[in-house]
N, C-alpha and C positions, 0 to 999 in steps of 0.2 A: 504494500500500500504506500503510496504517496501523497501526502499533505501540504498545501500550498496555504500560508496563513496570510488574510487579507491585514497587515499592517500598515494605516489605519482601515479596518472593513470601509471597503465601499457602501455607500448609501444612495440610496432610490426609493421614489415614493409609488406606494400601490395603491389600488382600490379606487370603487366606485362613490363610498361614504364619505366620511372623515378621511382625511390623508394617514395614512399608514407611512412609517417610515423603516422601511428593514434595513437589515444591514447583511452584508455578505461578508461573512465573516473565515470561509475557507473554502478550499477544493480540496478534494477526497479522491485519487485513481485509484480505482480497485483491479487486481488481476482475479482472474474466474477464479471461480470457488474461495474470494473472501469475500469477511461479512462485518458490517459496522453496525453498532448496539448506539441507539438513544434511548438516555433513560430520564425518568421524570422525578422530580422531589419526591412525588409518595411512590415511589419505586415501580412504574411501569417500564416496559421496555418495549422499543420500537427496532425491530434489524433491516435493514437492507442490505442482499447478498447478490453478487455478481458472480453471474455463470460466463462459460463463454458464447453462450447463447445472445444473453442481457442479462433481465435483473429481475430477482422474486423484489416487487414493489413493496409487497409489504410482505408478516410472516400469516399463517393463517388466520383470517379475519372473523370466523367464528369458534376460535382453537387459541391460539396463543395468544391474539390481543386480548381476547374475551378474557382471558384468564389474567392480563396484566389490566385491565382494566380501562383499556383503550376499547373507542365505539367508533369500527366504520361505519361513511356515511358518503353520499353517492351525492353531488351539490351541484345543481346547472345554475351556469349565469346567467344576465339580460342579455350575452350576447349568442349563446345558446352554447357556451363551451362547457364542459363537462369536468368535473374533477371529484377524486379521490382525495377525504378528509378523514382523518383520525384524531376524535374527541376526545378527553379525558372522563370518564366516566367521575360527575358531579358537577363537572363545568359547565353541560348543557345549557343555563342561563346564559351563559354567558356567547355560549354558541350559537343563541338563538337571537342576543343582541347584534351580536357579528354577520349574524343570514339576513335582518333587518337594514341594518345598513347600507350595508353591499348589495341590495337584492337580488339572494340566490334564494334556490327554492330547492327545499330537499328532494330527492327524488323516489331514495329508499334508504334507510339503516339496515346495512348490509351485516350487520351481528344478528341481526333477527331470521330465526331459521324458518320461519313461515316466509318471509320475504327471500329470502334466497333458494325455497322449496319450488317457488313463482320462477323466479327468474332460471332457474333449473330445465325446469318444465317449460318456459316460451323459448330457451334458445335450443332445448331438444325438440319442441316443434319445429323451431323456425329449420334447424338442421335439417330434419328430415324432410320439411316439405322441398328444400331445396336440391337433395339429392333425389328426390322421388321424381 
């Protein structure tokens, strides 16, 4: 692995609400088959692993986040772009001030095993009717 430290991080503003200000604070190259851990004050953890394929985005979203405590969540913007969000489970208030703001609109909580029982089942329809 290779770490590049943004000294001082660059800074760029985001968002659709209130201006956001990030900061880009490193790069990360990963060779296949490594894996980098984020973890959270109350001890969740977040990995990203690089194959030489790409990259498991996240670790299993009703398996290992669920168990650290993390809640995937499936978020379209007003411009109809689509993203993968991972909440801390108890922050939801606060993720739901952030979806007001910005106006996204949830799509599905992808920890809920009904909702991914759904999406199971429309992309093995959609599979088959396209092979059929």
């Amino acid at each position: 692995m290779k770490i590049k430290q943004n000294d001082p991080p660059r800074e760029f503003e985001v968002g659709f609400g209130p201006k956001i200000v990030m900061k880009d604070c490193a790069h990360l190259e990963l060779e296949a088959d490594e894996q980098i851990t984020f973890k959270t004050p109350s001890g969740g953890q977040y990995d990203v692993a690089r194959k030489n394929w790409g990259f498991y985005a996240t670790p299993s979203i009703n398996g290992r986040l669920k168990r650290f405590s993390l809640r995937t969540v499936l978020v379209k913007n007003r411009l109809g772009n689509f993203f993968v969000m991972i909440v801390e489970s108890g922050c939801e208030k606060q993720f739901d001030s952030y979806l007001e703001d910005e106006g996204l609109e949830v799509c599905g909580w992808l920890d809920d095993d009904q909702v991914l029982a759904k999406i199971d089942r429309a992309l093995n329809t959609s599979v088959s009717a396209i092979i059929s």
